[in-house]
KOLVEX-906264 format. One record per residue (C-alpha): residue number from 1; residue in three letters; z, x, y. Coordinates in steps of 0.5 Angstrom, whole numbers, padded with zeros to 4 digits. Layout:
<rs>
+-----+------+-------+-------+-------+
! seq ! type !     z !     x !     y !
+-----+------+-------+-------+-------+
! NUM !  ALA !     Z !     X !     Y !
...
+-----+------+-------+-------+-------+
</rs>
This chain:
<rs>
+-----+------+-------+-------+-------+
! seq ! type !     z !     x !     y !
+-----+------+-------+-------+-------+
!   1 !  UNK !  0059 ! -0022 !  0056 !
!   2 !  UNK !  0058 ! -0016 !  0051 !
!   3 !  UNK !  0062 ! -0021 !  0046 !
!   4 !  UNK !  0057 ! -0026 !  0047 !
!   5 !  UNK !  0050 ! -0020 !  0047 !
!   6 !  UNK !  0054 ! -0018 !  0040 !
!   7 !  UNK !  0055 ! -0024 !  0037 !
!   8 !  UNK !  0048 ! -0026 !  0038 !
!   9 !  UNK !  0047 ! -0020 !  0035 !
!  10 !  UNK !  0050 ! -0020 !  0029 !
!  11 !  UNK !  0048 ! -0027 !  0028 !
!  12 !  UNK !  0039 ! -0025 !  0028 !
!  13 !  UNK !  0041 ! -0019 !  0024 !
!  14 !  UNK !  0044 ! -0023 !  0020 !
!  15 !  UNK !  0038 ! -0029 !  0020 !
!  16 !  UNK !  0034 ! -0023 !  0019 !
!  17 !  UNK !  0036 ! -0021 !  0012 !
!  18 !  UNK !  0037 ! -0028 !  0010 !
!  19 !  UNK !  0029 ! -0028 !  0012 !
!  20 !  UNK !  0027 ! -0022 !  0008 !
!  21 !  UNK !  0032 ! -0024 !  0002 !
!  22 !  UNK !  0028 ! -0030 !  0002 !
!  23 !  UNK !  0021 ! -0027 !  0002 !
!  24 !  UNK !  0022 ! -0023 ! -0003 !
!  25 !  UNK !  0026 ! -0027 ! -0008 !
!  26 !  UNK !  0022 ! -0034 ! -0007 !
!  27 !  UNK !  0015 ! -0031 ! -0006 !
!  28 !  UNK !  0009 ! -0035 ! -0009 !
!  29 !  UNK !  0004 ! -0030 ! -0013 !
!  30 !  UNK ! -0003 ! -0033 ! -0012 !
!  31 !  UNK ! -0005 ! -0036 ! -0020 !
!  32 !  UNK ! -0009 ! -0030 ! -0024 !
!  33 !  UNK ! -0013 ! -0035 ! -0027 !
!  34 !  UNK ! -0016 ! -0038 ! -0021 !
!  35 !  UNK ! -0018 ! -0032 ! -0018 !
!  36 !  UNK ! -0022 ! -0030 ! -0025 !
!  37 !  UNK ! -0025 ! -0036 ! -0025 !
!  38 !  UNK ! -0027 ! -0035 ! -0018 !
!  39 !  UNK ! -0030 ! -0027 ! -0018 !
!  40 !  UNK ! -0035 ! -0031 ! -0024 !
!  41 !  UNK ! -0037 ! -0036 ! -0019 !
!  42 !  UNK ! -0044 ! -0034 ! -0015 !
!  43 !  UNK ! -0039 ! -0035 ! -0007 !
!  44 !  UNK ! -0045 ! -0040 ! -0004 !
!  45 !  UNK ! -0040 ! -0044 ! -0001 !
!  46 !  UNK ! -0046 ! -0049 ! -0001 !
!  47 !  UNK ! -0041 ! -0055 ! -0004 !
!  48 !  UNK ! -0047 ! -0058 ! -0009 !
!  49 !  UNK ! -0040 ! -0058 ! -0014 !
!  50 !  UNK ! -0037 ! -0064 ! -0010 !
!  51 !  UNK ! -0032 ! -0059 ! -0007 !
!  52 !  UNK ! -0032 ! -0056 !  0000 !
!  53 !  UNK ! -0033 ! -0049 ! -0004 !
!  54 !  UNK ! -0033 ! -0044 ! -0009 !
!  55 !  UNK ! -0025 ! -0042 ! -0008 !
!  56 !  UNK ! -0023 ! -0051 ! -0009 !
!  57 !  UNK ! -0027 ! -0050 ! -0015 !
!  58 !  UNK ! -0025 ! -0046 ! -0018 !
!  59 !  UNK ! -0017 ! -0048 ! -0017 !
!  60 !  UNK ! -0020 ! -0056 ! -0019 !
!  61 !  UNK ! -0023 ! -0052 ! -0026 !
!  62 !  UNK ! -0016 ! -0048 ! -0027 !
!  63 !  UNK ! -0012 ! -0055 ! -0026 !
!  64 !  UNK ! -0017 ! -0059 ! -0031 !
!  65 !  UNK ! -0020 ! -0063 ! -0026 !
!  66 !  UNK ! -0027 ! -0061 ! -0026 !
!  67 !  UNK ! -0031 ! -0058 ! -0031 !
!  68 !  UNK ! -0035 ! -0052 ! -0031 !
!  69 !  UNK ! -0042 ! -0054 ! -0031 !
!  70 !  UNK ! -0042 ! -0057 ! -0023 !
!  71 !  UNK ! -0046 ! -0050 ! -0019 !
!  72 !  UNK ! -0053 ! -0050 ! -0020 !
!  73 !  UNK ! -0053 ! -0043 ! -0016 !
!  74 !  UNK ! -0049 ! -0040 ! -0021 !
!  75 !  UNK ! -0053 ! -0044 ! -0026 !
!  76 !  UNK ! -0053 ! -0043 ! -0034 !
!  77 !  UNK ! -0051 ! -0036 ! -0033 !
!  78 !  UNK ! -0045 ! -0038 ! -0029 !
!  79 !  UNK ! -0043 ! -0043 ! -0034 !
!  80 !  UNK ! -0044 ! -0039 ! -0040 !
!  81 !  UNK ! -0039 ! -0033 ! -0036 !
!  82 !  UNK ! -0033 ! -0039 ! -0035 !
!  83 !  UNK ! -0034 ! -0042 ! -0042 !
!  84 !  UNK ! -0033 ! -0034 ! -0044 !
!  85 !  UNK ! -0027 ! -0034 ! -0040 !
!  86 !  UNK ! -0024 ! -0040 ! -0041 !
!  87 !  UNK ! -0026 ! -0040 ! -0048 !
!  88 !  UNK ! -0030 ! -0047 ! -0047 !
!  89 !  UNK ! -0036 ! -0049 ! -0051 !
!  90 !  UNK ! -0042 ! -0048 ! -0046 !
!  91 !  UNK ! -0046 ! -0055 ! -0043 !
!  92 !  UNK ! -0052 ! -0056 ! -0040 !
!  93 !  UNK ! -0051 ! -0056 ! -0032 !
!  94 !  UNK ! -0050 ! -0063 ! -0030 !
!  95 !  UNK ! -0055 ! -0067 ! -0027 !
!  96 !  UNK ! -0052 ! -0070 ! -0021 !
!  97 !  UNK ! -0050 ! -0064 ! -0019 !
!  98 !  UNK ! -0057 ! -0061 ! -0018 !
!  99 !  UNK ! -0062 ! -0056 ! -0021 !
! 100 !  UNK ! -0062 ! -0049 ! -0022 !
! 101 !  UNK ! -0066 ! -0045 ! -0017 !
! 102 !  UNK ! -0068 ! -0039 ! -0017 !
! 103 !  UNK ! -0064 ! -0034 ! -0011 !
! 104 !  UNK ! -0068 ! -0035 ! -0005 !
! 105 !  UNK ! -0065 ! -0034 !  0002 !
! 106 !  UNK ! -0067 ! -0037 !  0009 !
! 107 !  UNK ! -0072 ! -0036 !  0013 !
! 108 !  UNK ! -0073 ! -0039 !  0021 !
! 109 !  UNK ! -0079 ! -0038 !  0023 !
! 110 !  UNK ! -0077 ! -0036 !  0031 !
! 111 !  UNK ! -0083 ! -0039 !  0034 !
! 112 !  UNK ! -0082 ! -0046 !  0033 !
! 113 !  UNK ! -0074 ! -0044 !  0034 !
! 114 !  UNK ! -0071 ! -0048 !  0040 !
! 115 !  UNK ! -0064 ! -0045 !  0040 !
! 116 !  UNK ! -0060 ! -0052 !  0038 !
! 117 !  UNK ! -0054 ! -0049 !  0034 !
! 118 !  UNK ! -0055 ! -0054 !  0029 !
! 119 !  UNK ! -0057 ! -0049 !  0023 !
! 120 !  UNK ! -0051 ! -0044 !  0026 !
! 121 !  UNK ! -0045 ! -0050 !  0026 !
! 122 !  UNK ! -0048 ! -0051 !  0019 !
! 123 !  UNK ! -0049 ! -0044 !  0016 !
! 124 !  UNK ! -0042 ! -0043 !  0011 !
! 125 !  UNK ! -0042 ! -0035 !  0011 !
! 126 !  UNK ! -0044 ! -0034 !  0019 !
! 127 !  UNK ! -0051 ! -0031 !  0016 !
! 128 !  UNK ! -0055 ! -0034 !  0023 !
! 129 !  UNK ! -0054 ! -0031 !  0029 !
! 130 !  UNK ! -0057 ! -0033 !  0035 !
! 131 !  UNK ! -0055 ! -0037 !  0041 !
! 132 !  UNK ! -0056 ! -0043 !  0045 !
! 133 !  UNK ! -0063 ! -0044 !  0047 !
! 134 !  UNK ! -0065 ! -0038 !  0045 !
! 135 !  UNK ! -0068 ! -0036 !  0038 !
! 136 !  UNK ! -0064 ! -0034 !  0031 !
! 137 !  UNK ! -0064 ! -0031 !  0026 !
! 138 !  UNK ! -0062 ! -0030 !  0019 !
! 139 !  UNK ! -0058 ! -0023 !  0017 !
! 140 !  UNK ! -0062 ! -0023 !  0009 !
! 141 !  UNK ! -0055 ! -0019 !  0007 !
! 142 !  UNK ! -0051 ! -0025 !  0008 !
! 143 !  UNK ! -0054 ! -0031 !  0007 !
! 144 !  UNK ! -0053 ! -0034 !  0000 !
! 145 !  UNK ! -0059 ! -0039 !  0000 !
! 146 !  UNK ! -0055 ! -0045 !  0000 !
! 147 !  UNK ! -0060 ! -0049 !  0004 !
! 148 !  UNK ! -0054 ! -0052 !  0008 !
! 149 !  UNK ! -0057 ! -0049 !  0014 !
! 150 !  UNK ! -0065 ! -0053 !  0012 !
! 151 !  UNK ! -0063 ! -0061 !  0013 !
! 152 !  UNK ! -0060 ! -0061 !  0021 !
! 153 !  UNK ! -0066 ! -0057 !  0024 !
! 154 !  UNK ! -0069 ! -0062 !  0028 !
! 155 !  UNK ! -0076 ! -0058 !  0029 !
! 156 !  UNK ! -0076 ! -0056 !  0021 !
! 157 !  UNK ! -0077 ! -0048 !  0023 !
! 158 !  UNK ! -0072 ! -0046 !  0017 !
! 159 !  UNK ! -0075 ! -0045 !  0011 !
! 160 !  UNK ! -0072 ! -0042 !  0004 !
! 161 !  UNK ! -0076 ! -0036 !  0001 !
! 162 !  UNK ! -0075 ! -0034 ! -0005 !
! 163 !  UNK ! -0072 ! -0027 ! -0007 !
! 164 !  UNK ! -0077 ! -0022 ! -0010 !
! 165 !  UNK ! -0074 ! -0018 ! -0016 !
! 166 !  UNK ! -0074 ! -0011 ! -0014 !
! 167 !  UNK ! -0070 ! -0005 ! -0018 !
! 168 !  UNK ! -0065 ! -0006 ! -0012 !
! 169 !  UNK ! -0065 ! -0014 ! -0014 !
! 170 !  UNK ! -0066 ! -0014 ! -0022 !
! 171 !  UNK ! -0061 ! -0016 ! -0026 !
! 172 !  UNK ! -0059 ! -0015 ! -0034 !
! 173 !  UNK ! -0060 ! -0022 ! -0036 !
! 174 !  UNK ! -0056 ! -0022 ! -0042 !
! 175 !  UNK ! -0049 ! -0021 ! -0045 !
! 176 !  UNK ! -0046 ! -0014 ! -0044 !
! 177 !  UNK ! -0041 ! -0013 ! -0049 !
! 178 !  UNK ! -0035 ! -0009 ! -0049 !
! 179 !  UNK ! -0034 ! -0004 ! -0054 !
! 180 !  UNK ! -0028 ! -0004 ! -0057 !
! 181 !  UNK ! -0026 !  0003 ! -0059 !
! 182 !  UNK ! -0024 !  0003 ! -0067 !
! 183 !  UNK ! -0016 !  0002 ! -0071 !
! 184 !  UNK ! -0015 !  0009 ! -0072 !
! 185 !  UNK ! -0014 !  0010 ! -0080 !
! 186 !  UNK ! -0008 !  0013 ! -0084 !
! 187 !  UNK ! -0010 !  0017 ! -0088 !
+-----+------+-------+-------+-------+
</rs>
């Protein structure tokens, strides 16, 4: 009976290591190109760009199989930053993608409301809370302005207000270069 607690002890310790050896030798480094082009991308998960989100799109524009002008969220200031890093020409956004559209948020107007759950099951980023048959509402800081949450609602209680530009919300629209400090001189 011990000789058996010890050969089956041996045999985990020994599958143990095996397993870590493993892990460490054959372990798969997610692509750092996949995961700049990603941080460059607005994170709306709306799926306008024919893929089922920001992560996907940018894996397919890091293959090669889609171009850098599908998200209009992120509109031309999105495609110019994925021509800079990836060191493409920057082209108009395409047509059968969309339009851009200035940042708005979701409004549900709690009076109509019914509580049916359907913009809630729509929302990518779990910006609606609320429960069945009782009002919802959606939490400003999350929401994305996707819109996913304006087609399924049955009583059309969702509106799309646009964000104000405050000093909290404005943004340099323009390039930021970075400086670059100079070659030391020999003299």
């Amino acid at each position: 009976m011990l000789t058996a607690i010890l050969v089956m002890a041996l045999g985990a310790v020994v599958l143990g290591a095996a397993l870590g050896y493993a892990a460490v030798r054959f372990r798969v480094q997610g692509d750092p190109l996949v995961e700049k082009i990603d941080a460059v991308l607005p994170q709306t998960q709306c799926g306008q760009c024919g893929f089922p989100g920001c992560k996907p799109y940018a894996q397919a524009i890091a293959k090669g199989e889609a171009d850098i002008n599908q998200c209009p969220p992120g509109g031309e200031e999105g495609i110019r930053k994925l021509a800079d890093l990836l060191g493409r020409e920057v082209k108009p956004l395409s047509a059968e993608h969309g339009v851009e559209k200035p940042k708005a948020v979701a409004f549900i107007d709690e009076q109509i409301c019914i509580g049916c759950t359907l913009c809630i099951q729509a929302c990518p980023v779990d910006a609606i809370v609320g429960a069945a048959k009782q009002m919802h509402t959606v939490i400003a800081a999350q929401c994305t302005g996707c819109e996913l949450c304006v087609p399924p609602c049955p009583v059309n209680c969702i509106s799309m207000q646009p964000i104000v530009e405050t000093v909290e919300t404005w943004k340099w629209k323009y390039p930021i270069i970075e400086i670059k400090p100079a070659p030391a001189r020999i003299s």
